[in-house]
C-alpha positions as CSV (number, residue, x, y, z in Angstrom):
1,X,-0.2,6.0,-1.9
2,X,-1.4,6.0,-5.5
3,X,0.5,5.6,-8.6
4,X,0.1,4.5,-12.1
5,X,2.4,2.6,-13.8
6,X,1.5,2.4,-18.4
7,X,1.2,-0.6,-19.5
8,X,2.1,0.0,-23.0
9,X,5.2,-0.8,-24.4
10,X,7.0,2.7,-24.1
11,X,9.4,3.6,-21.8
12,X,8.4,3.4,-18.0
13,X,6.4,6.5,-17.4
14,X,5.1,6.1,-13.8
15,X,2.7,9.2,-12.1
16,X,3.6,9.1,-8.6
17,X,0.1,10.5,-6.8
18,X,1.6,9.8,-2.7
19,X,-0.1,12.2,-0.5
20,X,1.7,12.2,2.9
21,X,-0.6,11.2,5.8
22,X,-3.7,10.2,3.4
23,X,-6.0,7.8,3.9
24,X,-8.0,5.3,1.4
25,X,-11.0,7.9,1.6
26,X,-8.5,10.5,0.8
27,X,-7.1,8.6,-2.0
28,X,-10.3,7.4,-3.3
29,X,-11.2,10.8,-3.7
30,X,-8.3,11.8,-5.4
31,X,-8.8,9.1,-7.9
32,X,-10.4,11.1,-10.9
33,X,-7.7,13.7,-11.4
34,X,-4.3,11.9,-9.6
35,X,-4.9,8.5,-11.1
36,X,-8.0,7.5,-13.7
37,X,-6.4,9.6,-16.1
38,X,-3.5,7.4,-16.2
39,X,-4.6,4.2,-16.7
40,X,-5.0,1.5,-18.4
41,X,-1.7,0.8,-16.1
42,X,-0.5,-0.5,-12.7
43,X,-2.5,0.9,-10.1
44,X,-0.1,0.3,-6.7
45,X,-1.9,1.1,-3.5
46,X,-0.5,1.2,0.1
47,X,-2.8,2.5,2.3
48,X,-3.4,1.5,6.0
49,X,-1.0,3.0,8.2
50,X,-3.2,6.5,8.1
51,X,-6.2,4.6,8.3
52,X,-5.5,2.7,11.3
53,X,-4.4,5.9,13.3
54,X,-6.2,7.5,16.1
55,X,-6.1,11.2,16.3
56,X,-5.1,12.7,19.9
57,X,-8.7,14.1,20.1
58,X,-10.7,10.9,18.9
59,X,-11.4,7.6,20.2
60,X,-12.0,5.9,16.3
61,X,-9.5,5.4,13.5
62,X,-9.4,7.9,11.0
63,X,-11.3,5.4,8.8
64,X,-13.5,2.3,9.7
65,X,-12.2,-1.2,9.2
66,X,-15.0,-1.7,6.9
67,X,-14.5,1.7,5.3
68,X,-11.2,0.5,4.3
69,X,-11.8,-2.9,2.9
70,X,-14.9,-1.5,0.5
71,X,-11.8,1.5,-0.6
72,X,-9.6,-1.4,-1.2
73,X,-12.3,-3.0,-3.1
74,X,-13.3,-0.3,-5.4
75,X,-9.4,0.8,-6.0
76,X,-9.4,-2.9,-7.0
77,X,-12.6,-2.5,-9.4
78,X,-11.5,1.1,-11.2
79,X,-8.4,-0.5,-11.7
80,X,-9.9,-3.1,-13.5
81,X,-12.7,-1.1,-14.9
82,X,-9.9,1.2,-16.6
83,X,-8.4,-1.8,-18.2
84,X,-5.8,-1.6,-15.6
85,X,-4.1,-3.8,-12.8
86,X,-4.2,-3.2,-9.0
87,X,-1.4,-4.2,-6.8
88,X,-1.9,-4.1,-3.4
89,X,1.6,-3.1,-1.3
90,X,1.3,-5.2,1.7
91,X,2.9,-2.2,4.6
92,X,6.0,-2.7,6.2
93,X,6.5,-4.2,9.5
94,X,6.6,-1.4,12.3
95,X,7.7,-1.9,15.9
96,X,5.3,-1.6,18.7
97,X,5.9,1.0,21.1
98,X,4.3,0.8,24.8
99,X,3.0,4.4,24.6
100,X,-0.8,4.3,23.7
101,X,-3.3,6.2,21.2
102,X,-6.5,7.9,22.2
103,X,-8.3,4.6,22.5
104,X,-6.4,3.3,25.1
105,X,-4.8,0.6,22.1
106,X,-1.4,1.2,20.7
107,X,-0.4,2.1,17.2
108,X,0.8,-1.7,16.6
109,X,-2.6,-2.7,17.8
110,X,-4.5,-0.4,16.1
111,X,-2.9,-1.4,12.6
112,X,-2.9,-4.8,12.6
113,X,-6.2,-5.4,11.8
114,X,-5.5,-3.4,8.7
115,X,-2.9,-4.9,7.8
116,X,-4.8,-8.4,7.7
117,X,-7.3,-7.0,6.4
118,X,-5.2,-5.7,3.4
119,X,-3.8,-9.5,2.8
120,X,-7.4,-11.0,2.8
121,X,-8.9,-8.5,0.5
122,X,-6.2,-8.9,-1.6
123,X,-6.4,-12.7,-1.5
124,X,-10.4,-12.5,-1.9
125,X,-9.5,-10.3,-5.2
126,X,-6.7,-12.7,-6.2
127,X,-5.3,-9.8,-6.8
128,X,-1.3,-8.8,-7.1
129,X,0.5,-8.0,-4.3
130,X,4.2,-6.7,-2.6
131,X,4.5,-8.1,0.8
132,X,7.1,-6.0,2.1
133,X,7.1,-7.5,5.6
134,X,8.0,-11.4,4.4
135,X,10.9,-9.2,1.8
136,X,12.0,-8.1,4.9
137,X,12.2,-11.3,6.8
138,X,13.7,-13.1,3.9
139,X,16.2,-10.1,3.4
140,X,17.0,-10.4,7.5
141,X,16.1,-6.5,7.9
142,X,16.8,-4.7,11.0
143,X,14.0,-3.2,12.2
144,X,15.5,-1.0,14.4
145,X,17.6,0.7,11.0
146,X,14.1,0.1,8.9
147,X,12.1,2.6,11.0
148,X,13.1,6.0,13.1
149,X,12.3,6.3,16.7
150,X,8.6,6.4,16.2
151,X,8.5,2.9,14.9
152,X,6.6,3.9,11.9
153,X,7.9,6.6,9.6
154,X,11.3,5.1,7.2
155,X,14.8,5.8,8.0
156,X,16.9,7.2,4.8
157,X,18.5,3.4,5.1
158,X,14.7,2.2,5.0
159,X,13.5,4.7,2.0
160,X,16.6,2.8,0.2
161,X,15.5,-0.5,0.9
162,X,11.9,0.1,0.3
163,X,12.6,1.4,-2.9
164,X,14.7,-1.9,-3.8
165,X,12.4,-4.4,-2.6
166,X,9.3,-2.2,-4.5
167,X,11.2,-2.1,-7.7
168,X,12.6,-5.9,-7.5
169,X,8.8,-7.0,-7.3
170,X,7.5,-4.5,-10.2
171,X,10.3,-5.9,-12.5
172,X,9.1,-9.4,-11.7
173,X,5.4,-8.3,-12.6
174,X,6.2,-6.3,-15.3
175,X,8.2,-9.1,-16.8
176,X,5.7,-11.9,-16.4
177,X,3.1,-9.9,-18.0
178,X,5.3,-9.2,-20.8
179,X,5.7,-12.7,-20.7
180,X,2.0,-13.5,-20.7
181,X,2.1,-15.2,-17.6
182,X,0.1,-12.7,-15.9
183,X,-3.5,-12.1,-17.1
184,X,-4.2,-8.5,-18.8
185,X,-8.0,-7.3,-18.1
């Protein structure tokens, strides 16, 4: 998921660019038309959970682990590049389920080293971030109600509280950099 966010003092103005099932390659290439144009602004990017995934037919995730983290960078870098701000969504938690992808590893398994991956780029970047899955703990969150059946995809309950806990965070960095407590590049 792609979307810029203006950072000029008009009224919020946000381009939503979410392709379903994308991945960061997918979204990278997407950038020119869906996103560039649209900055300087926030540049929010969840990506990982598409990545991580294994195709019935293949035995590799749909991208590379190092594929992902050089996206993540570069989303990082255009942001900046374009005067703009990246903020890296860390995803929400999903539950693991026993039943295995095509390499023999499960879903859960597959995507955690994404989702760490995610964290430490962002980290390396000091770059902003929206950890989701510590909102969730700190909100107590029922899994179970978050997610549907597949242990991945959002309930209508979990779009809901996915949109609160996104919005609560882009008030607090929308307001600190009005403040001047966040840099501008």
């Amino acid at each position: 998921m792609a979307v810029a966010v203006p950072l000029v003092p008009v009224p919020a103005n946000g381009r939503a660019r979410r392709q379903g099932g994308h991945t960061t390659a997918q979204g990278f290439d997407r950038l020119p038309d869906d996103v560039i144009p649209y900055l300087p602004g926030l540049l929010l990017i969840e990506f990982g959970l598409n990545d991580a995934n294994v195709r019935d037919w293949a035995r590799v995730p749909r991208v590379g682990l190092a594929e992902y983290e050089k996206n993540l960078r570069e989303f990082h870098r255009i942001a900046h590049a374009h005067h703009g701000q990246c903020v890296f969504i860390i995803n929400h938690s999903i539950i693991e389920k026993p039943n295995p992808q095509a390499n023999g590893k499960t879903y859960y398994a597959n995507f955690q080293p994404y989702d760490e991956a995610l964290r430490r780029v962002a980290q390396e970047l000091n770059a902003l971030s929206i950890d989701l899955p510590l909102m969730m703990q700190q909100r107590q969150i029922d899994l179970a109600r978050f997610v549907g059946e597949d242990g991945v995809h959002l309930t209508v309950e979990g779009n809901h509280l996915y949109a609160d806990m996104v919005l609560e965070k882009l008030k607090d960095i929308l307001i600190r950099r009005i403040c001047g407590t966040i840099a501008s590049h």
